[in-house]
N, C-alpha and C positions, 0 to 999 in steps of 0.2 A: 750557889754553884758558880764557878767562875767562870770566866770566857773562856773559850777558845782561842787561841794564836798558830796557825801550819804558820811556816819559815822555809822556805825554799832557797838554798844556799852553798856555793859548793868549795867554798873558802873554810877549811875546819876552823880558823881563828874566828872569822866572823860569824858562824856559827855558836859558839861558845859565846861570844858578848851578846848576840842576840836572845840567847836562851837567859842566859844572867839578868839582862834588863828587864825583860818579860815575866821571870820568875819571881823576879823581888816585886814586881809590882803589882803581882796576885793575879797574875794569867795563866793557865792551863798551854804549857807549850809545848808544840811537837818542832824539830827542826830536821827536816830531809836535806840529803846532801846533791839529791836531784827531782826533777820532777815526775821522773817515772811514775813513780807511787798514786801521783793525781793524776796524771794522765792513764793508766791502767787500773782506777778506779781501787786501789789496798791503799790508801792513805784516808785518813778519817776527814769529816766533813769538818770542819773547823769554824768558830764565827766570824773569821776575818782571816786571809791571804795576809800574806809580807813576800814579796818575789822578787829575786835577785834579777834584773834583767839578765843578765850574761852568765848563763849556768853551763855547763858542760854536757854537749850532745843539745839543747833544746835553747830555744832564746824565751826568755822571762816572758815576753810582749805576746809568744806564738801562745804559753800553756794560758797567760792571761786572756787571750779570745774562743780556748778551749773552755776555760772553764765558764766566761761571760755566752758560751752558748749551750753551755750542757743546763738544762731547766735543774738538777740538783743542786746545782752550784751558783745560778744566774745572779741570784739576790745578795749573795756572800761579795761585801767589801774584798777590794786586791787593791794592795797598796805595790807599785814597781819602786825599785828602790836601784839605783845605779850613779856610775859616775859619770854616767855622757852627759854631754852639755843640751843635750836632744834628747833629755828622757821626758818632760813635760808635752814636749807634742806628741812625741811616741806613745807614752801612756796614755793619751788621749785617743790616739788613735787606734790604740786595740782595748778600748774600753773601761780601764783601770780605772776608779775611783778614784785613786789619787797618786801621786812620786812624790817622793824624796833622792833627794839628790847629794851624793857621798860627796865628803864627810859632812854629817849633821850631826847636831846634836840630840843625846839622848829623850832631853824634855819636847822636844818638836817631833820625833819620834813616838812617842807615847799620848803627846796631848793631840795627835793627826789620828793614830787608832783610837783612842777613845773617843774623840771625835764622830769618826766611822762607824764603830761600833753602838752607839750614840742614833744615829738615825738607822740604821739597819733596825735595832730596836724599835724607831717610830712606825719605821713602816709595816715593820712586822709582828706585833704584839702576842707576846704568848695566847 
């Protein structure tokens, strides 16, 4: 069974590259174009977040300390992903696993989820 990947994104282009990255590399991906969906609980649990900090109507950092406190979602990897030169404290500060910081590349991208996904597994063993 493959992983999970939710994508939280409200760029249609960056959307599309993100589903494309994720797809070919045998991930199960969903990509919302806001966070409503997690924040009103009709988007699926996922093994791992990808969240745009600067979404429209919601900031990336705010649904990342929603979902770092709702016990369904606490254990679930969120990776912030933005271009401020302040997303590393910021992620830090509302609990994020991890940032990347735009433009990166795709293999830093995929080897930081797998990564994630990687000890999420350790600690939680089927």
């Amino acid at each position: 069974m493959s992983q999970k990947v939710l994508i939280t994104d409200d760029d249609l282009g960056v959307q599309d590259a993100f589903r494309i990255i994720f797809e070919r590399a045998g991930y199960e991906t969903t990509v919302l174009a806001s966070a409503t969906p997690i924040i009103n609980g009709t988007a699926p649990i996922p093994d791992i977040y990808i969240l745009d900090k600067q979404l429209s109507g919601v900031d990336g950092l705010d649904v990342c300390r929603f979902l770092k406190e709702t016990p369904q979602t606490a254990h679930i990897p969120v990776i912030i992903i933005s271009a401020s030169p302040n997303i590393g404290r910021l992620a830090k500060a509302a609990c994020a696993d991890a940032f990347l910081e735009k433009p990166f590349k795709k293999k830093d991208l995929l080897d930081l989820v797998a990564r994630h996904l990687a000890a999420a597994e350790n600690k939680n063993p089927a």
